[in-house]
PDB file of N, CA, C and O in Angstrom:
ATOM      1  N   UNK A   1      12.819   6.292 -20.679  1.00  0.00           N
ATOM      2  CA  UNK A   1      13.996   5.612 -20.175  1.00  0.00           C
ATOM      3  C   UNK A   1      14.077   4.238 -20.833  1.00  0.00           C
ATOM      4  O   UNK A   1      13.090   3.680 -21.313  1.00  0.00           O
ATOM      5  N   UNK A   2      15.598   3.602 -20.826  1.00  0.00           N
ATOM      6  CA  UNK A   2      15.451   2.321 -21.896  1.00  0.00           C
ATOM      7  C   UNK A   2      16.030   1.694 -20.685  1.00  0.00           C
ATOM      8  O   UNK A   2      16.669   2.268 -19.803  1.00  0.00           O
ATOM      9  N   UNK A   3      15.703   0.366 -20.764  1.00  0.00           N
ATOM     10  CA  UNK A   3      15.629  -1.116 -19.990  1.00  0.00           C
ATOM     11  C   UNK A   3      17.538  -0.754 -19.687  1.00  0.00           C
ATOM     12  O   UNK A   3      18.015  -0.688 -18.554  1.00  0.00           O
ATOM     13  N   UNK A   4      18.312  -0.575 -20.913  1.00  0.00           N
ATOM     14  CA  UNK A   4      19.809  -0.639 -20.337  1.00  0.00           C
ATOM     15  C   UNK A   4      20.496   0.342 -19.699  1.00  0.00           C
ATOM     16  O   UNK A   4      21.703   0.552 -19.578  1.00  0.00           O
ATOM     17  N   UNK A   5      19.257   1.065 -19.201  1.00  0.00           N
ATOM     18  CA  UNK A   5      19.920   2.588 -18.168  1.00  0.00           C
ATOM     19  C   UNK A   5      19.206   2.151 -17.044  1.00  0.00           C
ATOM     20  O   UNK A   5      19.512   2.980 -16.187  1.00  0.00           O
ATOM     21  N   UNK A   6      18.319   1.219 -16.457  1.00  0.00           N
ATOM     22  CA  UNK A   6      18.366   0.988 -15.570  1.00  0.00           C
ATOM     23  C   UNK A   6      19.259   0.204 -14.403  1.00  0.00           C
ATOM     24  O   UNK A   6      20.257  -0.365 -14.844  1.00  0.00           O
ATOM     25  N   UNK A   7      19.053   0.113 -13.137  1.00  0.00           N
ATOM     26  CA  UNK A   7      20.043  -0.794 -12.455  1.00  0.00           C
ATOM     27  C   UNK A   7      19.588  -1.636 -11.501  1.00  0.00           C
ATOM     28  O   UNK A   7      18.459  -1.713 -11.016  1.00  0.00           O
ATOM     29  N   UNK A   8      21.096  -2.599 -11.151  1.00  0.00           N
ATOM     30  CA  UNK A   8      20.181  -3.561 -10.633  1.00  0.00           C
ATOM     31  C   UNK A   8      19.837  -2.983  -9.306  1.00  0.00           C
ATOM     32  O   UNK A   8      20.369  -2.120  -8.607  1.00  0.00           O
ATOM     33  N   UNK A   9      18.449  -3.965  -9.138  1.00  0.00           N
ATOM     34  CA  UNK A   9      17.548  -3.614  -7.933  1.00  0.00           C
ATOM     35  C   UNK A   9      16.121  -3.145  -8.406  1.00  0.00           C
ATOM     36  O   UNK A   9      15.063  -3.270  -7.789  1.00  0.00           O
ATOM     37  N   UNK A  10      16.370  -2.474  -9.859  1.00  0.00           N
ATOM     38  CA  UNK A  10      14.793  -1.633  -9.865  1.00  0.00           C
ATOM     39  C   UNK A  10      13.881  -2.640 -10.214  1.00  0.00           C
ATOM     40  O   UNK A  10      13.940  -3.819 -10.562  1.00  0.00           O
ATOM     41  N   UNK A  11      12.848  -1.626  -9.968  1.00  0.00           N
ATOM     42  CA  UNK A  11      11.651  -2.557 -10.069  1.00  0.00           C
ATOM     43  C   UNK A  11      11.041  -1.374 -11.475  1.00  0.00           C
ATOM     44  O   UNK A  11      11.273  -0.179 -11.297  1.00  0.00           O
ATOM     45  N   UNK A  12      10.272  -1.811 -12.827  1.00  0.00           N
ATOM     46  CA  UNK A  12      10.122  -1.130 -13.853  1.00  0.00           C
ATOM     47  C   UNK A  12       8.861  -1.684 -14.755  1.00  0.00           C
ATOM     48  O   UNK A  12       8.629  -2.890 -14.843  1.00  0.00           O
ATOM     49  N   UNK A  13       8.273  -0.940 -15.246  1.00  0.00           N
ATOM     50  CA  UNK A  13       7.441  -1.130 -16.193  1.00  0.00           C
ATOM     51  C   UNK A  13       7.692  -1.332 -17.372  1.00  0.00           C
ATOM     52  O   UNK A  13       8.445  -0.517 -17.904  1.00  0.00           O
ATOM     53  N   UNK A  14       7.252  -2.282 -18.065  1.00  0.00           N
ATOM     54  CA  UNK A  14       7.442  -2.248 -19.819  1.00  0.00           C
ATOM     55  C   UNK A  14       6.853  -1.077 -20.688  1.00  0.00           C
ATOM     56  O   UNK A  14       6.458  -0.585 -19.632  1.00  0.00           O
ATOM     57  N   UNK A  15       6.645  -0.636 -21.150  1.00  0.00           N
ATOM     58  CA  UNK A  15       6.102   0.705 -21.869  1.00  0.00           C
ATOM     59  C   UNK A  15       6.151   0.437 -23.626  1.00  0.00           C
ATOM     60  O   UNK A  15       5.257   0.794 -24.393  1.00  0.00           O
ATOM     61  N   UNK A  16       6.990  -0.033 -23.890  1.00  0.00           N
ATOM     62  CA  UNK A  16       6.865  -0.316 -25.433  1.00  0.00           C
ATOM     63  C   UNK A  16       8.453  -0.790 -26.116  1.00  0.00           C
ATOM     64  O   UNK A  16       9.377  -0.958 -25.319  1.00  0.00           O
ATOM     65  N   UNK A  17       8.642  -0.943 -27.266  1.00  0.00           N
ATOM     66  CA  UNK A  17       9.752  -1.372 -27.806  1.00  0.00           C
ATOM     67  C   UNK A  17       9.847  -0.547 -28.854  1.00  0.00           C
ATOM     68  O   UNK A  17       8.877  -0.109 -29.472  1.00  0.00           O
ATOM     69  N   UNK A  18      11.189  -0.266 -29.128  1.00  0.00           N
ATOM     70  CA  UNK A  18      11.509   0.898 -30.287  1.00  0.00           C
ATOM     71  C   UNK A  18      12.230  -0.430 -31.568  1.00  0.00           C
ATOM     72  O   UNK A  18      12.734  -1.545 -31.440  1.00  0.00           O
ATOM     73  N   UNK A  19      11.957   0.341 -32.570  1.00  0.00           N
ATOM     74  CA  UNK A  19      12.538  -0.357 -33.914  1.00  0.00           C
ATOM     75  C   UNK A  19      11.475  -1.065 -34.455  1.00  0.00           C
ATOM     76  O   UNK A  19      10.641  -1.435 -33.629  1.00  0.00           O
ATOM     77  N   UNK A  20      11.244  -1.403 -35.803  1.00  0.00           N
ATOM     78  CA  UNK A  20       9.976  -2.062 -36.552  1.00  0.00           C
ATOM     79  C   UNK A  20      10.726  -3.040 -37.091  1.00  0.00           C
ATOM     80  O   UNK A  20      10.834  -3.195 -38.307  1.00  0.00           O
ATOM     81  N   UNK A  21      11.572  -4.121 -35.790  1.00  0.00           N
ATOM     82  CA  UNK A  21      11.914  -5.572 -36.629  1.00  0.00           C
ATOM     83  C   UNK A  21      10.752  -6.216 -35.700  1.00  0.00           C
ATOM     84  O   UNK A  21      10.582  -5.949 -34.510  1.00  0.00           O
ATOM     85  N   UNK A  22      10.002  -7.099 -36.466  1.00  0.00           N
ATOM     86  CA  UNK A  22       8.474  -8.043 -35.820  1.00  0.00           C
ATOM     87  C   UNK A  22       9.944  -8.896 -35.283  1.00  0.00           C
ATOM     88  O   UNK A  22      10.370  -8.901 -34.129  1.00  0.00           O
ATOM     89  N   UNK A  23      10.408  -9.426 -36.192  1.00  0.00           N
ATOM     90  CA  UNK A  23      11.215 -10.570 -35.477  1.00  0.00           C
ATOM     91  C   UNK A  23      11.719 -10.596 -33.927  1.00  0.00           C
ATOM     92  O   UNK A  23      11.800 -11.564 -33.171  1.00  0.00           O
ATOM     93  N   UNK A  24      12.080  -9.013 -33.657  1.00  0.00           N
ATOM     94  CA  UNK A  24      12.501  -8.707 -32.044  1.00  0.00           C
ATOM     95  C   UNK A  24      11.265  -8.520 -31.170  1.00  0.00           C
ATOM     96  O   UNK A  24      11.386  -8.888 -30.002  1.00  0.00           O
ATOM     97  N   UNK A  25       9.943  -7.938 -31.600  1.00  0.00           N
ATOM     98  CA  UNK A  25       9.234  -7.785 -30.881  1.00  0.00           C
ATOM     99  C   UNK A  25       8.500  -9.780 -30.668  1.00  0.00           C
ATOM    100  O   UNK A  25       8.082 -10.235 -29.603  1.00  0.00           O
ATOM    101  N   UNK A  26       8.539 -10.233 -31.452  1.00  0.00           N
ATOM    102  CA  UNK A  26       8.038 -11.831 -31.246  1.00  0.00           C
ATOM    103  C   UNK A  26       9.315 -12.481 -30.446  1.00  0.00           C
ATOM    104  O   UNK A  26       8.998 -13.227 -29.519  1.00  0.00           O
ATOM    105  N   UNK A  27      10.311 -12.349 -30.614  1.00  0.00           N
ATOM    106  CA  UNK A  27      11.202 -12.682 -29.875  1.00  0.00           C
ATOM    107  C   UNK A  27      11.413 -13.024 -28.349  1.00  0.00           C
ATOM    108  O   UNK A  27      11.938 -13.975 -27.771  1.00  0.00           O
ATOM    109  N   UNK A  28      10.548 -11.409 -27.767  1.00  0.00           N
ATOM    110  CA  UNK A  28      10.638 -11.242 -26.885  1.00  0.00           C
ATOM    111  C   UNK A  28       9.060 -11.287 -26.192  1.00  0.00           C
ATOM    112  O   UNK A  28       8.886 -11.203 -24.977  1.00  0.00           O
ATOM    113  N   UNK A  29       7.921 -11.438 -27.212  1.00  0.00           N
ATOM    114  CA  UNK A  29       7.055 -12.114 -26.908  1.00  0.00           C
ATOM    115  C   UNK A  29       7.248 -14.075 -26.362  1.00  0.00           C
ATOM    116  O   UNK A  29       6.859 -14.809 -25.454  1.00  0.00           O
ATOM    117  N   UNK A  30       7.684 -14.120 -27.010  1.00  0.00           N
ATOM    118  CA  UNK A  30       8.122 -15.489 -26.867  1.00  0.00           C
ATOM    119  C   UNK A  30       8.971 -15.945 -25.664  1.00  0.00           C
ATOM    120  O   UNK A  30       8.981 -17.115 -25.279  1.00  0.00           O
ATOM    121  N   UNK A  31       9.853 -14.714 -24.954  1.00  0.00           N
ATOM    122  CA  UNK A  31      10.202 -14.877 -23.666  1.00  0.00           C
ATOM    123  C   UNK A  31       9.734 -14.685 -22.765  1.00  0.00           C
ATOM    124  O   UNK A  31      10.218 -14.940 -21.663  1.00  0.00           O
ATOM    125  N   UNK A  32       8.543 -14.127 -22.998  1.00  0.00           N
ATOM    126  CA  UNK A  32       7.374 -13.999 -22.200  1.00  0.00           C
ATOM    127  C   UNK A  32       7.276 -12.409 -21.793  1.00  0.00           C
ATOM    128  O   UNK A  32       6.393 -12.046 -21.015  1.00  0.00           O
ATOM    129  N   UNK A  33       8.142 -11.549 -22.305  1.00  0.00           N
ATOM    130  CA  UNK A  33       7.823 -10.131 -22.032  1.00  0.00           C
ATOM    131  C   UNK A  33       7.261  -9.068 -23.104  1.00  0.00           C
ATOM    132  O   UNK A  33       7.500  -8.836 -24.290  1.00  0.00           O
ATOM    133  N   UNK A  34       6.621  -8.668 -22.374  1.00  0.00           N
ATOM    134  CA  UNK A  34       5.042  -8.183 -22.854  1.00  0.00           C
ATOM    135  C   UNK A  34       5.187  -6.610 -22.620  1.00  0.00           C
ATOM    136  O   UNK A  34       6.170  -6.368 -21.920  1.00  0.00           O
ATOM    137  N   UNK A  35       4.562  -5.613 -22.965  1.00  0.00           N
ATOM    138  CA  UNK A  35       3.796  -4.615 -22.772  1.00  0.00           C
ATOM    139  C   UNK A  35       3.220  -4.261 -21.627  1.00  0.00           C
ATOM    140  O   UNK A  35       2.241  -4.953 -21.345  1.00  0.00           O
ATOM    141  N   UNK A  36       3.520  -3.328 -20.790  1.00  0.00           N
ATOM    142  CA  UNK A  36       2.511  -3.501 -19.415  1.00  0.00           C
ATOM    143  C   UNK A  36       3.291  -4.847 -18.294  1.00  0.00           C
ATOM    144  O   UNK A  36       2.722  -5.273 -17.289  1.00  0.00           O
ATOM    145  N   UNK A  37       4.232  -5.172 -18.623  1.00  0.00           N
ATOM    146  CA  UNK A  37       4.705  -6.551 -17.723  1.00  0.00           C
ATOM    147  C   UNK A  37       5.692  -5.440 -16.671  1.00  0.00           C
ATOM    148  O   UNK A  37       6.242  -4.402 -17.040  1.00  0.00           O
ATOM    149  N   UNK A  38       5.695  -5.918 -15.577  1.00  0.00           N
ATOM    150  CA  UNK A  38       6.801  -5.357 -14.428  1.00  0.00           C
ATOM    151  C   UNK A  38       7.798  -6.238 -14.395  1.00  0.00           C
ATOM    152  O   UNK A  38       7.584  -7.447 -14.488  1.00  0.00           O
ATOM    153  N   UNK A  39       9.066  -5.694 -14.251  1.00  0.00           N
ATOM    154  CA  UNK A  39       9.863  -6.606 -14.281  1.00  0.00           C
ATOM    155  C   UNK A  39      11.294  -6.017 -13.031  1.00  0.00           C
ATOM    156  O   UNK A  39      11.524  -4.832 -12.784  1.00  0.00           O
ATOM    157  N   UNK A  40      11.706  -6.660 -12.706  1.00  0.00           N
ATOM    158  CA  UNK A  40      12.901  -6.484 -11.717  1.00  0.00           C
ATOM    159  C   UNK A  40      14.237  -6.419 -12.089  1.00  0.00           C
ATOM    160  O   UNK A  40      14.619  -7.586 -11.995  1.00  0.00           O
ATOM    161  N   UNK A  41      15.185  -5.725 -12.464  1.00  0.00           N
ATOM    162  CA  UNK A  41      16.763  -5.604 -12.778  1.00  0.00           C
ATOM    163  C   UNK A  41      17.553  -6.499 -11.749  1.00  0.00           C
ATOM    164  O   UNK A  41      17.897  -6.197 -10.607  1.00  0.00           O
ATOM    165  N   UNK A  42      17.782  -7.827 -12.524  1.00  0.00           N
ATOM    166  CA  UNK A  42      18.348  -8.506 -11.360  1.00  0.00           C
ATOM    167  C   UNK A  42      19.804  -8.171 -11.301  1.00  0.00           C
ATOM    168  O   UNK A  42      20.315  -7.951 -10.203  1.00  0.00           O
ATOM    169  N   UNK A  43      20.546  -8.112 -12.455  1.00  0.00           N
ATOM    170  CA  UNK A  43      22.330  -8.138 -12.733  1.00  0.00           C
ATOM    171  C   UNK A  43      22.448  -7.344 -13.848  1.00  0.00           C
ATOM    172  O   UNK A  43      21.809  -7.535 -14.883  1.00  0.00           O
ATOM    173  N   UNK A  44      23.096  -6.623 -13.709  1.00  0.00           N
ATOM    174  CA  UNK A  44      23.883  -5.670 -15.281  1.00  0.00           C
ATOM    175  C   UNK A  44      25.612  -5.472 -15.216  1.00  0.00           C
ATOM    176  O   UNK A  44      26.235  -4.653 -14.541  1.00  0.00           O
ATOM    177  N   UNK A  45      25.924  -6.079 -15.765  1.00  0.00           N
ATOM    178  CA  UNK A  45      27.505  -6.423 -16.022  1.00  0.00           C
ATOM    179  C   UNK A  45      27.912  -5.324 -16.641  1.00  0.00           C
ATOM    180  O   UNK A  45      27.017  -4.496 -16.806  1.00  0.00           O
ATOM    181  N   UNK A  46      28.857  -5.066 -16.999  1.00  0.00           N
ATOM    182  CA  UNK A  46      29.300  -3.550 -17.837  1.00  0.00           C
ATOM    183  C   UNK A  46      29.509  -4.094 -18.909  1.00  0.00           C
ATOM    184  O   UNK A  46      29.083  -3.281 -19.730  1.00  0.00           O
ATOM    185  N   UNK A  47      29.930  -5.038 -19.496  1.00  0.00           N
ATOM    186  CA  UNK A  47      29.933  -4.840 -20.734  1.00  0.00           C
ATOM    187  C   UNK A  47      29.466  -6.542 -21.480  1.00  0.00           C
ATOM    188  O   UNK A  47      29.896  -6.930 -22.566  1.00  0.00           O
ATOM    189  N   UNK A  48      28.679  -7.205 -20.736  1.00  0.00           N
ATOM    190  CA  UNK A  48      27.783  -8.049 -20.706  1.00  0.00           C
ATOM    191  C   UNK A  48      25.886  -8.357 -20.622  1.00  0.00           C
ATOM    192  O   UNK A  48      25.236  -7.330 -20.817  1.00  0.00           O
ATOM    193  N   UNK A  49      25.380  -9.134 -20.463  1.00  0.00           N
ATOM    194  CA  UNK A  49      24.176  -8.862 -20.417  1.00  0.00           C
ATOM    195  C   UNK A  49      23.337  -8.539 -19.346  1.00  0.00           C
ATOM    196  O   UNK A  49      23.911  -8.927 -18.329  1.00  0.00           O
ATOM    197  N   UNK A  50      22.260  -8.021 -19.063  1.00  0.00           N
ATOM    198  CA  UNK A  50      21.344  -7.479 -18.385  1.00  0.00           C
ATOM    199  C   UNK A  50      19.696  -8.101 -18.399  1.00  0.00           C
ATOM    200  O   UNK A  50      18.709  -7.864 -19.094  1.00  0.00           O
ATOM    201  N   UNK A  51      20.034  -9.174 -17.043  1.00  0.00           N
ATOM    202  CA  UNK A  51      19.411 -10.057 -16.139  1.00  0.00           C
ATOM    203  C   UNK A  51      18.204  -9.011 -15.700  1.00  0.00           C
ATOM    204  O   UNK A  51      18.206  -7.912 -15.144  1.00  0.00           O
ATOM    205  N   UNK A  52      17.087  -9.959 -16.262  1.00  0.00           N
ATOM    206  CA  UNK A  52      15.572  -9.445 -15.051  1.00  0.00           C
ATOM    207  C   UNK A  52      14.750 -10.571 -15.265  1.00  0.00           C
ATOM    208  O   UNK A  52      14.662 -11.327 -16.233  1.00  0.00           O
ATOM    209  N   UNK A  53      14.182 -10.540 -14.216  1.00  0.00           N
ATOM    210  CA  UNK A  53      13.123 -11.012 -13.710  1.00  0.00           C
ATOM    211  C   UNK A  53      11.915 -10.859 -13.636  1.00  0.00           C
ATOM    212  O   UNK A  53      11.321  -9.998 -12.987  1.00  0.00           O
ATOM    213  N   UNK A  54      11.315 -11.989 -14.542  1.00  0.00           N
ATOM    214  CA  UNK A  54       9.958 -11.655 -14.947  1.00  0.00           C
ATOM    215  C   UNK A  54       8.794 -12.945 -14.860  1.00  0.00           C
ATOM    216  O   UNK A  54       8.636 -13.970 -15.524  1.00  0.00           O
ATOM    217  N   UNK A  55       8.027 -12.299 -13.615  1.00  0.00           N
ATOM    218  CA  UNK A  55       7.298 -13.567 -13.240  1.00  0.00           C
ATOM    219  C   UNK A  55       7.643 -14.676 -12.836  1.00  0.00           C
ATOM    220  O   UNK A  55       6.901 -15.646 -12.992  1.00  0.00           O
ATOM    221  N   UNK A  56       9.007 -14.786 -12.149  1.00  0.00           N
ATOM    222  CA  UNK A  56       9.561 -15.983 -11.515  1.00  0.00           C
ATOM    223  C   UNK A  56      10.522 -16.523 -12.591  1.00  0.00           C
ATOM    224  O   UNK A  56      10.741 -17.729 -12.477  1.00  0.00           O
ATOM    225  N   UNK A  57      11.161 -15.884 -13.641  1.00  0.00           N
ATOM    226  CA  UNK A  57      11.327 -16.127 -14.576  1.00  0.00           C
ATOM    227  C   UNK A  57      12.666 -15.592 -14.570  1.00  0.00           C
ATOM    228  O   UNK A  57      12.780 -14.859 -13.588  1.00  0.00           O
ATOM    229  N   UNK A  58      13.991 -15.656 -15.413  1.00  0.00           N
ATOM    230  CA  UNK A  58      15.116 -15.001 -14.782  1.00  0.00           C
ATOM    231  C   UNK A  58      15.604 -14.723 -16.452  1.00  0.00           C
ATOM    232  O   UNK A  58      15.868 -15.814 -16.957  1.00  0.00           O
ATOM    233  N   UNK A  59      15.707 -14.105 -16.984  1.00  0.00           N
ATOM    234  CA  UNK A  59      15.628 -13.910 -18.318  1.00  0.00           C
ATOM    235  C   UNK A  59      17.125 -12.984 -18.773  1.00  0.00           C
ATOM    236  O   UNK A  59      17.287 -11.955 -18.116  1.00  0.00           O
ATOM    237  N   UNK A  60      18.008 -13.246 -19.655  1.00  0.00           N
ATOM    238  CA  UNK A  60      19.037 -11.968 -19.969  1.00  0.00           C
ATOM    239  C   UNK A  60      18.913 -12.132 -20.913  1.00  0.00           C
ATOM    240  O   UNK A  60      18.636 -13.129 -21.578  1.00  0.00           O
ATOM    241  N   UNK A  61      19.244 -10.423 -21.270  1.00  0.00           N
ATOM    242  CA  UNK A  61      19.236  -9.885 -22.785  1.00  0.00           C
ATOM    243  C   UNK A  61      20.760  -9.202 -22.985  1.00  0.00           C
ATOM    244  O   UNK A  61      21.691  -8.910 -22.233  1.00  0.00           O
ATOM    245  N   UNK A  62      20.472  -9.109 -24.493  1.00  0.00           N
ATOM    246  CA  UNK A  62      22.017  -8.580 -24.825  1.00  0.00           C
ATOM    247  C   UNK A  62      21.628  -6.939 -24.574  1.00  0.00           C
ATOM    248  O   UNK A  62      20.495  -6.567 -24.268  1.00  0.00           O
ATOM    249  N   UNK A  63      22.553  -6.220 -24.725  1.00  0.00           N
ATOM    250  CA  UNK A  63      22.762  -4.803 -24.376  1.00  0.00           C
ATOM    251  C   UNK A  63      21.797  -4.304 -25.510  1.00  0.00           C
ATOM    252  O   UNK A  63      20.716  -3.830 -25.161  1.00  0.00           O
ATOM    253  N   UNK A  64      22.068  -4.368 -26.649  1.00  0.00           N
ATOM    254  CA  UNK A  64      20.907  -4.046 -27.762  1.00  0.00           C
ATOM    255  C   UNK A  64      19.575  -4.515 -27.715  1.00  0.00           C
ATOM    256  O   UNK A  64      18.729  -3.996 -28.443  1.00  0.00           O
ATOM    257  N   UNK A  65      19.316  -5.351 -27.014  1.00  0.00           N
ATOM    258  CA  UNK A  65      18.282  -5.701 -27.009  1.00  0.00           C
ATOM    259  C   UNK A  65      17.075  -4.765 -25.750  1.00  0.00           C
ATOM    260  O   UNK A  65      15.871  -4.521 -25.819  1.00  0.00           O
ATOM    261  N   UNK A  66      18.299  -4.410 -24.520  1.00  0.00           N
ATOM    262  CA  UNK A  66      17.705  -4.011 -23.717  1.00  0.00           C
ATOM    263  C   UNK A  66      17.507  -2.267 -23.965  1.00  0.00           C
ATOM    264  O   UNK A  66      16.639  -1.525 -23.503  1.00  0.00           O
ATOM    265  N   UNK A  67      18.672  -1.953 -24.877  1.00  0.00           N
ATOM    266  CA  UNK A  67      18.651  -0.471 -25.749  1.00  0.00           C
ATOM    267  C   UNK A  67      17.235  -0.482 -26.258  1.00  0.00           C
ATOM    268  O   UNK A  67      16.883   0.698 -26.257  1.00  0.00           O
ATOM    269  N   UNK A  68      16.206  -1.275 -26.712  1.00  0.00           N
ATOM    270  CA  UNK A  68      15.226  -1.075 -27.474  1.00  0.00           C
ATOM    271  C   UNK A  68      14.230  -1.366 -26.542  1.00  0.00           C
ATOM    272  O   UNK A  68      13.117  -1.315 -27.065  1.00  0.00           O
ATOM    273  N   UNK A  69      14.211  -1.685 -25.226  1.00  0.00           N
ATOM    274  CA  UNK A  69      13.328  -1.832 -24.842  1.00  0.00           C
ATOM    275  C   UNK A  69      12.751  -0.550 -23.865  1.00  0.00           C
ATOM    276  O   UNK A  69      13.568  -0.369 -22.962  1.00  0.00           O
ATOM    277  N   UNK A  70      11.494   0.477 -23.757  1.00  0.00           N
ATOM    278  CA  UNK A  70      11.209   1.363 -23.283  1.00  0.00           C
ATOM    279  C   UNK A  70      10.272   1.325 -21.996  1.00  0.00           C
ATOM    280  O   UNK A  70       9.087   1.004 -21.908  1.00  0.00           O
ATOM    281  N   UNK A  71      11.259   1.793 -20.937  1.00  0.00           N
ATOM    282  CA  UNK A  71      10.386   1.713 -19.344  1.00  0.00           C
ATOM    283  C   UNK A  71       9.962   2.630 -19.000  1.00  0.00           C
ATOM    284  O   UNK A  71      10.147   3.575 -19.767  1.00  0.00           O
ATOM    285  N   UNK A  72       9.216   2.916 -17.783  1.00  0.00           N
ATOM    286  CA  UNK A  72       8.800   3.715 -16.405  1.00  0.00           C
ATOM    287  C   UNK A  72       8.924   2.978 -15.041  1.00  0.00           C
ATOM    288  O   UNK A  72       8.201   2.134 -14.510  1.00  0.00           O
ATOM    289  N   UNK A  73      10.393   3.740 -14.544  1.00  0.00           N
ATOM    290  CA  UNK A  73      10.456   3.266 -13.521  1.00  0.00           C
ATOM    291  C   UNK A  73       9.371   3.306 -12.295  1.00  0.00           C
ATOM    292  O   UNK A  73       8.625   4.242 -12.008  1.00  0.00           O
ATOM    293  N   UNK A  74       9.503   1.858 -11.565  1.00  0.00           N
ATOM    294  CA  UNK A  74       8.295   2.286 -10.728  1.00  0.00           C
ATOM    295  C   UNK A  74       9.350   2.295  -9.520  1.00  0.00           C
ATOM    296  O   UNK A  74      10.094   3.220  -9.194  1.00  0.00           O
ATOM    297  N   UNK A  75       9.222   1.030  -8.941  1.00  0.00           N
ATOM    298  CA  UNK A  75      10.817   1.371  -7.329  1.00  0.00           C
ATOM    299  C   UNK A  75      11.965   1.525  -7.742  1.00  0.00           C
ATOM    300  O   UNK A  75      12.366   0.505  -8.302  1.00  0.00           O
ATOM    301  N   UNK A  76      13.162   2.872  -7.711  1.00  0.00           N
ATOM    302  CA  UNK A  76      14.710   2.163  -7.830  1.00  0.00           C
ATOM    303  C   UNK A  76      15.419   2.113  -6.663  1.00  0.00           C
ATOM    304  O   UNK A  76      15.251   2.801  -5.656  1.00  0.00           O
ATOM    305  N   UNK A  77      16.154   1.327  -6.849  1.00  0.00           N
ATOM    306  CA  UNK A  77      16.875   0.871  -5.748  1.00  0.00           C
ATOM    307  C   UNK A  77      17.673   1.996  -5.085  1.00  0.00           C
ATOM    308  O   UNK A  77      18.369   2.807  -5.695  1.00  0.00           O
ATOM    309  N   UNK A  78      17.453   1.937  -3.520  1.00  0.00           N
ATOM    310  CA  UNK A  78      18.100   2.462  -3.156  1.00  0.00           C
ATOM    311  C   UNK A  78      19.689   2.807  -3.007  1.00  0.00           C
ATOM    312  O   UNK A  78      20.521   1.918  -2.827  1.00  0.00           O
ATOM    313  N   UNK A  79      20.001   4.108  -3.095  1.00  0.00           N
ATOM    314  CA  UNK A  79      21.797   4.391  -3.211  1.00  0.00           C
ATOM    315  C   UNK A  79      21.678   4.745  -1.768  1.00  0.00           C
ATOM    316  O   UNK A  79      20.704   5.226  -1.190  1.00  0.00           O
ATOM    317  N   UNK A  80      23.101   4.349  -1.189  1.00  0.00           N
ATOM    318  CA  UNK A  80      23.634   4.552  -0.146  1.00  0.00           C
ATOM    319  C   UNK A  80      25.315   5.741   0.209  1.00  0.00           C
ATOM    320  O   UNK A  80      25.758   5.857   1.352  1.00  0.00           O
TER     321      UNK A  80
END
């Protein structure tokens, strides 16, 4: 599953990053998300960026960015 098919509310695992640009994977080292990091879906706009939360940390990415990033959901939010 990729970071931009999730929604807000979940709670998710990092699992890895797809594509061999170093520049995106340091990038996002540098925002502090890691491999193995849990992170929370705070906001996903439809055709804007996609807000999480990481370590007290409130972080958005562009839609491509979150396309490359690879999860395992751990809680999703409940539907009503």
């Amino acid at each position: 599953m990729r970071l931009s098919e999730a929604k807000p509310g979940d709670l998710v695992k990092i699992r890895g990053f797809e594509g061999g640009c170093d520049e995106f994977k340091c990038r996002l080292d540098a925002l502090g998300i890691r491999i193995g990091d849990i992170v929370e879906v705070k906001s996903k706009a439809f055709l804007g960026p996609i807000e999480i939360k990481n370590d007290n940390i409130d972080i958005a990415l562009c839609r491509g960015q979150a396309e490359k990033i690879i999860i395992k959901p751990i809680k999703l939010r409940r539907t009503s």
